[in-house]
N, C-alpha and C positions, 0 to 999 in steps of 0.2 A: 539492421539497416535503418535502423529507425531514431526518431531524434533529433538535433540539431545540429550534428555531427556524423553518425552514422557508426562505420565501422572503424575511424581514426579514435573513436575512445571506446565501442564495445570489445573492441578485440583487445586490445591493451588492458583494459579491466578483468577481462575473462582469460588472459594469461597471467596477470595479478592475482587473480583467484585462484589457480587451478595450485600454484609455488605457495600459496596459504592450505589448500585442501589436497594435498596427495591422494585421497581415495576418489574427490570428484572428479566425474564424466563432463564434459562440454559439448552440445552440438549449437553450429553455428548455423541460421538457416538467414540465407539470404541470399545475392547475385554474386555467382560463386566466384567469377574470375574477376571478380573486387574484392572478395574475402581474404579468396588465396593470397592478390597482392598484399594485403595489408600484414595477412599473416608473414610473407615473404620478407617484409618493412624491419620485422622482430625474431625473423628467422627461427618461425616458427610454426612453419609449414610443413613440417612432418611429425609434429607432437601426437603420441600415440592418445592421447587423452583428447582431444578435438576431431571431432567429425564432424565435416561440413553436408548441410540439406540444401540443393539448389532450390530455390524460390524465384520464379521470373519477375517476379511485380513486386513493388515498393509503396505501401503507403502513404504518400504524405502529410505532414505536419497538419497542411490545411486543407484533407482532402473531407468533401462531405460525410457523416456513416452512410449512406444509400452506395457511394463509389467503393466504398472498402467492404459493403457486406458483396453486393450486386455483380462488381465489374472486377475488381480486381479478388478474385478466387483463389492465386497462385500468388498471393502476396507473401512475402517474407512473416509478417505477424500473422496470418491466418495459417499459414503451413507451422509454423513454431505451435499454436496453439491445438491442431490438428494430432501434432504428435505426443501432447498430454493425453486427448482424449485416444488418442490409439494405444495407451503406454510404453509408447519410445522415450516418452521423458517425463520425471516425476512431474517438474514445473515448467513454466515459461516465464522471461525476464524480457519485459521489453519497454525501452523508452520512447515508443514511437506517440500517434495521436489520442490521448487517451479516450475518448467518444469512442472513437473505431473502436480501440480492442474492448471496451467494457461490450460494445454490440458486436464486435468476434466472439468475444468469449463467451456473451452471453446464447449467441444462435449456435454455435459449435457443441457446448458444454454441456448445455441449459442449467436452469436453476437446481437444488437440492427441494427435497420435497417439501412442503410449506414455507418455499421461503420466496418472496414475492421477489423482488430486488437485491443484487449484489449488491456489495457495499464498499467504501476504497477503506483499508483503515493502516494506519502507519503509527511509529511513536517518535514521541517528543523526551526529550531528557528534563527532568526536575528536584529540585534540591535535597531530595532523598536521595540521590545515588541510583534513583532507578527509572524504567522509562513510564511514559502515561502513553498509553493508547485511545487511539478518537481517531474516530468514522462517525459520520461518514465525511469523504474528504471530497467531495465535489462529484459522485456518481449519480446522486440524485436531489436536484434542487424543491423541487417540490415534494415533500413526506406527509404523510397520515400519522398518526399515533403508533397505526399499526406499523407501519413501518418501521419506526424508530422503535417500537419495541423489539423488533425482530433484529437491528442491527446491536441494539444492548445485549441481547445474548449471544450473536455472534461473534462480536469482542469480547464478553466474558468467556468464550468459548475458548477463544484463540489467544487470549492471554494464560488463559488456565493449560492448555497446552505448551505454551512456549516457554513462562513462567513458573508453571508446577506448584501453583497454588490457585486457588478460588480469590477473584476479582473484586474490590471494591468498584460500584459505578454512579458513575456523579452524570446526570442529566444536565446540561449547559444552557443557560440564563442569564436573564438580566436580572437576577436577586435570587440568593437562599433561599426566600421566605416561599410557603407554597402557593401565597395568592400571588405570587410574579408571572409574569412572561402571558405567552399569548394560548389559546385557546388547544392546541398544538401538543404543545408542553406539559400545559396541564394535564389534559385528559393521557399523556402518557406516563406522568410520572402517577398516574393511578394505576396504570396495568404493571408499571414495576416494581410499587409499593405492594400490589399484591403478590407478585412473584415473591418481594424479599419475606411477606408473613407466610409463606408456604414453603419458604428454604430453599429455594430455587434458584433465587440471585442474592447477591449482598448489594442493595439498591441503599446509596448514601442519601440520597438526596439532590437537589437543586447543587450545581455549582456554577459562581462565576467564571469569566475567561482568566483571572487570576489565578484560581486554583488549579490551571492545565500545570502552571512551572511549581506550583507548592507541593502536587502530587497529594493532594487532598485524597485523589480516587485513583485508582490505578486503570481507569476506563472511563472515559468524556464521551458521551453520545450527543448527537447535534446531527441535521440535517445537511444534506452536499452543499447546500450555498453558504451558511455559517460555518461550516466546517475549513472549506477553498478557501473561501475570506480570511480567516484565524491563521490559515496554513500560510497564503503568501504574505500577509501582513510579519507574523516570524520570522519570513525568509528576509524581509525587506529588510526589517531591522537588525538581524545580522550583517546584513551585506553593507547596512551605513554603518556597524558600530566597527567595520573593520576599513572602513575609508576614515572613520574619528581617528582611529590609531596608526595611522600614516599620515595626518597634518603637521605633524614635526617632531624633531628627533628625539623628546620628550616624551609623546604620545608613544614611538615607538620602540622607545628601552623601554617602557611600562607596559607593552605589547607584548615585548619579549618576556620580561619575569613574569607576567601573568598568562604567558604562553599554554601551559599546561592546563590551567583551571579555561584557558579561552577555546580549547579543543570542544568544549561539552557543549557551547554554542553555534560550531561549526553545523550548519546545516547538511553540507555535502554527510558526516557520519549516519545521516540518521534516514535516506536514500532510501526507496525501496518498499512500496504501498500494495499491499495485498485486496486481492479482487474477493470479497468472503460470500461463499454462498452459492458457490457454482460447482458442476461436479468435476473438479479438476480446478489444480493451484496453478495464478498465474497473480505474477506481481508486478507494477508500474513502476518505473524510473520517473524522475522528473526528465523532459526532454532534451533541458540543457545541461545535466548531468556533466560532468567533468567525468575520465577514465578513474578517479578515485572513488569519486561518489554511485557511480555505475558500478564497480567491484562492490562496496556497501550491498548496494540493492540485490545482487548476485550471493553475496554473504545470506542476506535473510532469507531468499528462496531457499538456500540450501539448507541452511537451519529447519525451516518451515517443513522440507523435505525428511531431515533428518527424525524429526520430531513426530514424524506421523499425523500433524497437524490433520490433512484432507482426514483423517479416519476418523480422528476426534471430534473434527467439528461433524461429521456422516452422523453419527452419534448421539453426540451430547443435543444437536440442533434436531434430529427427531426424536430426542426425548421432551426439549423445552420447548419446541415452539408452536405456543398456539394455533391453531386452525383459521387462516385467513377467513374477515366476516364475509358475508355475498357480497355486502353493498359495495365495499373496498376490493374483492376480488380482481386480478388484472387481467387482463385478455390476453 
């Protein structure tokens, strides 16, 4: 139900998906005699692979977190996320307000053991042919060191799982050098520099916002609000280099031959931001998501599921990660 759209592009994505994955399950939780129509729309209201969850309540886009932890109980995002932790469903895929479900998921799930705060982390495509991953993407604007150390291994976790190898990670700055950046920074890329001399991370170093597309590291750590920033800034410039290439019929036969190399920019591919750090997988849509980019995001839960991810990261993050100090401890 959730999004800018609702169920005119989740259901349409999630019948997309199911004609790509033969083996996947679907359940739909929302207000049911709006689902069924929609299903009805694609005639596709008797599919033995979809079962719908009535949900009375609807979160909105701009509802407060107090209305969506508080008031709305039988919301469509709190009952989806409900049936992860009851294990009716491996994951949860939702595009709805992200505040709200990071505080559903976070009071439903709760955290895994030492680890203070989720984390959002997605990937970006770079001219290796592979993807860079970077969290955190706007769950948390204000971090500790500690913090950000704890999201570096959570992405080295979950690349190490998805990718099936061990992670390079590049801390994000304004300079290589290690007297750059702010106070933050520094004292974390000291707790990752020690991790790397005790073989625990493969910690690169300092990187610029340039090296996200060079693929310097295959893991970008940065705090929620340089993260958000980086991410819509990306999106932006996608979105104008494809209003450049419709200024005239020029721009657009060049559009076309370079059609294929311009897919790896498309944003809509790359859809689908993991919640890391909770006991139960739940992943974020962007809100205005299109029915393709919605199928993306549905694509990587399933993976995410397929992969064992939740056990790996259960794992690998109570063997790495440090024991929160008192001082920083959360309430």
């Amino acid at each position: 139900m959730g999004g800018d759209h609702g169920p005119s592009v989740t259901i349409p994505a999630a019948l997309a998906f199911l004609k790509q994955q033969p083996d996947a399950e679907l359940i739909l939780v929302g207000l049911e005699d709006i689902v069924r129509a929609e299903l009805k729309k694609h005639h596709a209201d008797a599919n033995p692979r979809l079962t719908i969850k009535h949900a009375s309540e609807v979160v909105a886009m701009d509802d407060p977190i107090e209305v969506a932890l508080r008031r709305k109980k039988d919301s469509s995002m709190r009952v989806a996320v409900e049936l992860v932790k009851e294990g009716s469903a491996h994951v949860c895929v939702s595009a709805g307000n992200t505040g709200a479900l990071m505080a559903v998921s976070r009071y439903v799930l709760k955290t895994m053991a030492g680890v203070d705060r989720p984390a959002i982390c997605s990937i970006l495509p770079n001219q290796k042919n592979g993807p860079t991953y970077m969290l955190d993407l706007g769950a948390n604007v204000d971090c500790s060191p500690h913090h950000l150390h704890q999201f570096a291994i959570m992405g080295a976790v979950l690349f190490a799982a998805m990718e099936g190898r061990k992670p390079t990670i590049g801390l994000l700055n304004v300079g290589t050098e290690e007297i750059k950046g702010n106070e933050v920074v520094k004292e974390t890329a000291v707790l990752l520099r020690a991790d790397h001399e005790r073989g625990a991370l493969n910690f690169y170093g300092n990187v610029e916002g340039n090296d996200i597309f060079k693929g310097t590291t295959d893991v970008v750590v940065c705090d929620g609000f340089v993260g958000n920033v980086t991410l819509k800034a990306i999106e932006g410039l996608s979105r104008f280099m494809k209003t450049v290439f419709k200024q005239s019929w020029l721009s657009m036969l060049g559009a076309l031959i370079a059609r294929g190399a311009l897919k790896k920019l498309n944003p809509e591919r790359y859809n689908g931001a993991g919640l890391l750090g909770l006991k139960g997988m739940v992943f974020k849509s962007h809100g205005g998501a299109n029915a393709y980019a919605f199928e993306w995001a549905i694509r990587r839960a399933f993976d995410a599921a397929k992969y064992n991810v939740q056990e790996q990261l259960s794992a690998m993050i109570a063997e790495l990660m440090p024991e929160t100090p008192d001082a920083q401890r959360q309430v």
